[in-house]
N, C-alpha and C positions, 0 to 999 in steps of 0.2 A: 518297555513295560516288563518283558521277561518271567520269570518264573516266582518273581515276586509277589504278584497280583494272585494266584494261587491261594493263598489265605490272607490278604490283604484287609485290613481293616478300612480302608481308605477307598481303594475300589470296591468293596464289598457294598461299604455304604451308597457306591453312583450306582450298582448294579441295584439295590431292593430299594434306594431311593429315588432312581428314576422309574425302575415299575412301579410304586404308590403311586406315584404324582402322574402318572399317566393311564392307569388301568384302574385304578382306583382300588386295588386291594394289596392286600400282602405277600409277596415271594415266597418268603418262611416263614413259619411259626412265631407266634409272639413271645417276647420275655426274652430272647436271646442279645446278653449284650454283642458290639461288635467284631471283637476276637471269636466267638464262643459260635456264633453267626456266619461268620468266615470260613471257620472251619469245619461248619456242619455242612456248609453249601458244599463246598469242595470235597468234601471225603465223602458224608451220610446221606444227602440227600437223593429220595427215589425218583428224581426226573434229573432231566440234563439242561444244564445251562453252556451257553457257551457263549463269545462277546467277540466284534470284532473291533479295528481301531478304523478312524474314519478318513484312509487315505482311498485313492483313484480305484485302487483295485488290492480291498482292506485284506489284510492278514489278522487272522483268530490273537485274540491276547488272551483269551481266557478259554476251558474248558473243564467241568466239572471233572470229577471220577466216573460218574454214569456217562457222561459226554463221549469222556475217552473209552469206556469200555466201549461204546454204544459206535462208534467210529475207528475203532482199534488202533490208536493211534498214544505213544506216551505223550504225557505234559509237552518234552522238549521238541517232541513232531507236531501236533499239532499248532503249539504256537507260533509255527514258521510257516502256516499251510498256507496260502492264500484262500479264504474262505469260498469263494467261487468254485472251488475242487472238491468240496464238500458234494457237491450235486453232478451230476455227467450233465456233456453237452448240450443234447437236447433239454435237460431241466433248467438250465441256464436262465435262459431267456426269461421265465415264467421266475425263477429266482429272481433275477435285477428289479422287475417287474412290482413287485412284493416290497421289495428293499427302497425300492423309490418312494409307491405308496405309504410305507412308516415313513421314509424324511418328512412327506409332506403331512401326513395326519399323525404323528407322533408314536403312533402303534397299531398294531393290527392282531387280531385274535381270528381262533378255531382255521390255522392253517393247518394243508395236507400237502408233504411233497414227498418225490421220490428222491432218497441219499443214497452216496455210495461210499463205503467203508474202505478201510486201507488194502485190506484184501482183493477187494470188488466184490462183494458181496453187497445187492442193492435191497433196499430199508424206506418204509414208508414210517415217515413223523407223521404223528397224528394229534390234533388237538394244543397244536402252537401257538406260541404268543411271541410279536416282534416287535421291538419295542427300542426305543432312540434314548441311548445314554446322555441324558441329559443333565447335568448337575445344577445345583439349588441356584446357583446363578445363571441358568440357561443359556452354558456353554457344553456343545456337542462333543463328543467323545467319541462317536461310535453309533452301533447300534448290539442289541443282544436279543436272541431266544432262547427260549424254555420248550420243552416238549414233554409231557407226563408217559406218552407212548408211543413206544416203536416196535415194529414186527417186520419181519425178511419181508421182502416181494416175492 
């Protein structure tokens, strides 16, 4: 997937068309065609997105500007991260947990977890949303969250 998916018009669309069709509202703002869309997720927007792919033990394809600042990590680090390394040990479990819950009910909202940054600097997401990349023909991709706030622990 690589550094492509970044301002992709193409996964832009699986990313704010599988949260419609599953949360029943909107990602971004209206009016934006798909370029324009793209590139506002990734560079402007004030929450953080990030996505992973749907292997045994997923690796991040995707993560906003806010995501990356927000886990200090650039574009080319975290797309190699195993997403499981996002949380410490102990949060794990309660992670997969979560992660299962979306495969089986499509989404899940007003999560709270404790993350840890590249640094180790540990970080509560607040007011998440997780959500199964699903595309029009209801084939899985992944899964992706949103988080509007984060604050240290």
């Amino acid at each position: 997937m690589g550094s492509t998916l970044a301002r992709d018009p193409a996964f832009y669309a699986l990313l704010t068309g599988s949260y419609q069709r599953l949360v029943g509202k909107p990602l971004v703002p209206a009016g934006m065609d798909l370029r324009t869309g793209a590139a506002w997720l990734q560079d402007d927007a004030p929450f953080c997105v990030l996505a992973h792919d749907g292997a045994a033990d997923p690796t991040f394809v995707y993560a906003n500007a806010a995501a990356q600042r927000c886990f200090e990590y650039t574009w080319d680090e975290i797309t190699t991260l195993p997403s499981r390394l996002s949380a410490e040990a102990p949060q794990r479990e309660e992670r997969r947990r979560l992660l299962e819950a979306v495969t089986r009910l499509g989404f899940a909202t007003g999560y709270r977890g404790l993350r840890i940054a590249k640094s180790g600097r540990r970080f509560w997401i607040d007011e998440g949303t997780v959500w199964q990349l699903i595309d029009e023909h209801g084939v899985a991709h992944g899964q992706a969250a949103t988080f509007p706030r984060w604050y240290d622990a």
